[in-house]
N, C-alpha and C positions, 0 to 999 in steps of 0.2 A: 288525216293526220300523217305528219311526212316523218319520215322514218328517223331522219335529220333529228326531231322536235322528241323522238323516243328515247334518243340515245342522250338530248340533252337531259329529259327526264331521269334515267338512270345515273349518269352521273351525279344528278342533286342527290338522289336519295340515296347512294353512297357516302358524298360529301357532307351534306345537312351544311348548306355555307354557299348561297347566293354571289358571293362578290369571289370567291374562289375558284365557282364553276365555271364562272363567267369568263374571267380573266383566262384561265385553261383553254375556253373555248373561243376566244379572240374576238368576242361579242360583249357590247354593254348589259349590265348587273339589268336594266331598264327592261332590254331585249329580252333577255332571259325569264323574266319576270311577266311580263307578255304570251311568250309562248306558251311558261304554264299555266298562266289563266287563261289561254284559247283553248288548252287542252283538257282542262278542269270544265269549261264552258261545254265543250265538245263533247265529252263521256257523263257529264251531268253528275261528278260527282267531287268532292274533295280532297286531294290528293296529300298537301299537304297545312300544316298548321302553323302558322307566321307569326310572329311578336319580334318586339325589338334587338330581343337580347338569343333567340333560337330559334332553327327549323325544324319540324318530324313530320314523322307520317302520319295518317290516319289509318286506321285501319284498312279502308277502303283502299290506300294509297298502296301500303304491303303488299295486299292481294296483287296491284295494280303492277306494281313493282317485280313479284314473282312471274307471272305471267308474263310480262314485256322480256322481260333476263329470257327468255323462253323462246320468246318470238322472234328474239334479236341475234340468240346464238343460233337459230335454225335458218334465219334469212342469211349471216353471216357464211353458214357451212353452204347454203344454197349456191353462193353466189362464185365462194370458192373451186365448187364443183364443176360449176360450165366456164368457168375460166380453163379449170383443169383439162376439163373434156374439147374446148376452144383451141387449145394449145396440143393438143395431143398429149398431152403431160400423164405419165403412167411411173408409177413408185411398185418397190417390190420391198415388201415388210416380209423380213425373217425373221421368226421367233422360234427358239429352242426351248419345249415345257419336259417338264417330268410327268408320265401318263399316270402314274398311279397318283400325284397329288391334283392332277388336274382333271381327269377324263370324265367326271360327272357333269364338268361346266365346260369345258374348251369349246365345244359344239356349238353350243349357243353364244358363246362371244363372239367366236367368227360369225353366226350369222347375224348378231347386233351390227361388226363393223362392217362386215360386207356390202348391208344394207347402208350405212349411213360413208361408206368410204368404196364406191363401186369401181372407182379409178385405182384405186390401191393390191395390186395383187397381197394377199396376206398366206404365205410360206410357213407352215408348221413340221418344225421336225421335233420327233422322241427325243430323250438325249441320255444320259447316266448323270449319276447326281453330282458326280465331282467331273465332268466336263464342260458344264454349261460356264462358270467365270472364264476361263483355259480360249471357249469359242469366241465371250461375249471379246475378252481385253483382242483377240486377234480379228476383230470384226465379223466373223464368221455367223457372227448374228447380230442381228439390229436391238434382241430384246430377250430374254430368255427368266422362266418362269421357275425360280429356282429358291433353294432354301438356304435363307440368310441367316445363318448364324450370330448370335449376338458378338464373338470375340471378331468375325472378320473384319478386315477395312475396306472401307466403298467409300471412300473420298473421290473418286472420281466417277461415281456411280448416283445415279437418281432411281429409286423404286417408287412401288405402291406394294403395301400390305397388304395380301390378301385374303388370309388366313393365319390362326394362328397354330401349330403344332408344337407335336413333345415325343418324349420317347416314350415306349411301350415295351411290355415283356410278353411277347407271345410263345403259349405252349399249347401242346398238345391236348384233345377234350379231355384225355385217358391222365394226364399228367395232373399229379399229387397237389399242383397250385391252380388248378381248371377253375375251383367253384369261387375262390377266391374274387372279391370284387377290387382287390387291389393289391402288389407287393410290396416288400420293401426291399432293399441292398442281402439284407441277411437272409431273406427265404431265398435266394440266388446262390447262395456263396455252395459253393464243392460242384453245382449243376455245371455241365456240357454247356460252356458259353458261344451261339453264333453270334458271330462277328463279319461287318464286311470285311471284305482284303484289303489289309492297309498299302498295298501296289497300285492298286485300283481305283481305291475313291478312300486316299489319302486323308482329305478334309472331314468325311463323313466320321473315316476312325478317329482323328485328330477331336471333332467336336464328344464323340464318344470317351474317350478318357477322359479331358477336361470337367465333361460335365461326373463325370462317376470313378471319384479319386480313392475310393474304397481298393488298395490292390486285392484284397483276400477273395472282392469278388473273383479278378481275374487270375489269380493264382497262376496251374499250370493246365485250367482247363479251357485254354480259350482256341474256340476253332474258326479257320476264315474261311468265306463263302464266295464267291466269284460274280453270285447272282442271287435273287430273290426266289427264283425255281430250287435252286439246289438248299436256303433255307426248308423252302414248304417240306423236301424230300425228309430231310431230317426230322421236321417237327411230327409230319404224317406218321412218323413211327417213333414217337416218342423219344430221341433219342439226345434230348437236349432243348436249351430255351434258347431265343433269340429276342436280343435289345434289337427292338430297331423304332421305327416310324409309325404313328397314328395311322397319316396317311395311309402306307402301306393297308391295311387291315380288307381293304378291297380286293386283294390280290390272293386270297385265302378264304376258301369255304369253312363251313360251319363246323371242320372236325378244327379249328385251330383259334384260341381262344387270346384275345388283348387285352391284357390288363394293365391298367393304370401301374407307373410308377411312382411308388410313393416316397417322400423325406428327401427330395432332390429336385433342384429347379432345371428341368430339362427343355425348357420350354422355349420357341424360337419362329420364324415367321416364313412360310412359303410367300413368295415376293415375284411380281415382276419388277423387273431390275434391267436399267438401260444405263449406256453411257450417258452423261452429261454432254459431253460435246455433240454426240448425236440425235440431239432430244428434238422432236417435232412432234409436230399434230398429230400423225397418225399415229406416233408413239404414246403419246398420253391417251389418245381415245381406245387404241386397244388394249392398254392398260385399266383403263376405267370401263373399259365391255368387260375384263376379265372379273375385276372386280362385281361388278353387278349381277354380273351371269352366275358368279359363285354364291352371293346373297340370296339368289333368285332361286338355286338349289338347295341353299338350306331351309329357305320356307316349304317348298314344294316335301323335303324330307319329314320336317316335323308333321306336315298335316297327313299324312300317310301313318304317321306314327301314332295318329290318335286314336 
């Protein structure tokens, strides 16, 4: 079966439309119509279901269908690769992640792409959470694993979703809201508020007010923190609560407690996020490693959990 005759395959059974595929593939409706019954002959089974007025698939054909998509994007990236390798052709993919949102999965993304992209150097650096747009709009990174805020504007930006997060009120085990499975705005109000530095990670604070318009929370208690260590320092001794990130919750042992915020939609999406104008292969594939590789942790999480 010529590879030719697979690709014409997949194209019908996108189309469902004989004289359409055809025409596309600068061969007669006749032709086309041949190959797939050499090909039906061939695999000894029924691929698709013909009358005058429609085409579909068979079951058989689906199957047929999923599997060749399969064969066809791997013989594609194959062929890609020793051209790559033919040419001496070498890529350097920088990507800037936030460790605490990603450090369960980053490992195994790179070694998804590594594997399927061995030409490709792939460049990971740490970043802070308000400098990753700042590197991405100056090119300083190809792709950068950051949290998109529902109010920003990325018109000139393409992501993938990775997750989705929210804000959290962590306190201390010792602290009067510990056993609580959730808070609201008003168990807050008079508490020692940490806050990041609005000098620092501007956007961070920015998405913080917006989402929690309540001022009585922030009254005259609100304190800025420079780093996620100098939060833990405070909360270790009771000495106030901190808004911050889900994510976060890894960066804190078992004396420091997350609880849900409640009666506020705080909710928003860690993303890989590239420019548009600089969107390639290797950017959507280690986009789509990161994605997977994060799925791929949340299962391995749950079953641990049972």
């Amino acid at each position: 079966m010529h590879i030719s005759v697979i690709r014409e395959f997949l194209l019908l059974a996108d189309e469902m439309n004989f004289s359409n595929v055809a025409k596309s593939l600068f061969i007669s409706q006749s032709a086309l119509s041949k190959h797939i019954d050499a090909m039906e002959t061939e695999i000894g089974v029924k691929l698709f279901v013909r009358d005058k007025h429609s085409v579909r698939l068979t079951d058989m054909g689906r199957l047929f269908q999923r599997r060749m998509r399969v064969l066809i994007n791997e013989y594609d990236a194959a062929l890609k690769e020793l051209k790559n390798a033919r040419e001496g052709i070498e890529k350097t993919l920088k990507v800037g992640y936030l460790y605490g949102a990603c450090k369960d999965f980053i490992v195994d993304a790179r070694a998804q792409f590594e594997a399927r992209y061995p030409q490709t150097s792939l460049e990971l650096h740490s970043l802070e959470a308000s400098d990753g747009f700042p590197m991405l709009r100056a090119n300083q990174f190809d792709m950068i694993v950051a949290m998109k805020f529902p109010y920003g504007s990325y018109s000139t930006f393409n992501h993938l979703d990775i997750f989705e997060d929210c804000l959290n009120v962590a306190v201390s085990r010792k602290h009067r809201l510990a056993d609580r499975a959730w808070v609201t705005l008003d168990d807050i109000k008079g508490e020692r508020i940490l806050m990041p530095d609005n000098n620092r990670q501007p956007n961070v604070y920015s998405f913080y007010k917006q989402v929690i318009k309540d001022q009585e929370v922030w009254a005259d208690s609100e304190e800025s923190l420079r780093d996620i260590n100098s939060a833990y320092l405070y909360l270790a001794s009771n000495t106030g609560v901190a808004i911050t990130f889900r994510h976060l919750k890894s960066y804190f042992d078992s004396d420091v407690v997350f609880l849900p915020l409640a009666e506020i939609d705080s909710y928003f999406n860690i993303s890989a996020v590239w420019k548009i104008a600089r969107e390639d292969d290797a950017i959507l594939a280690f986009a789509n490693c990161l994605k997977i590789a994060y799925d791929l942790s949340e299962v391995k999480k749950r079953q641990l959990n049972k």
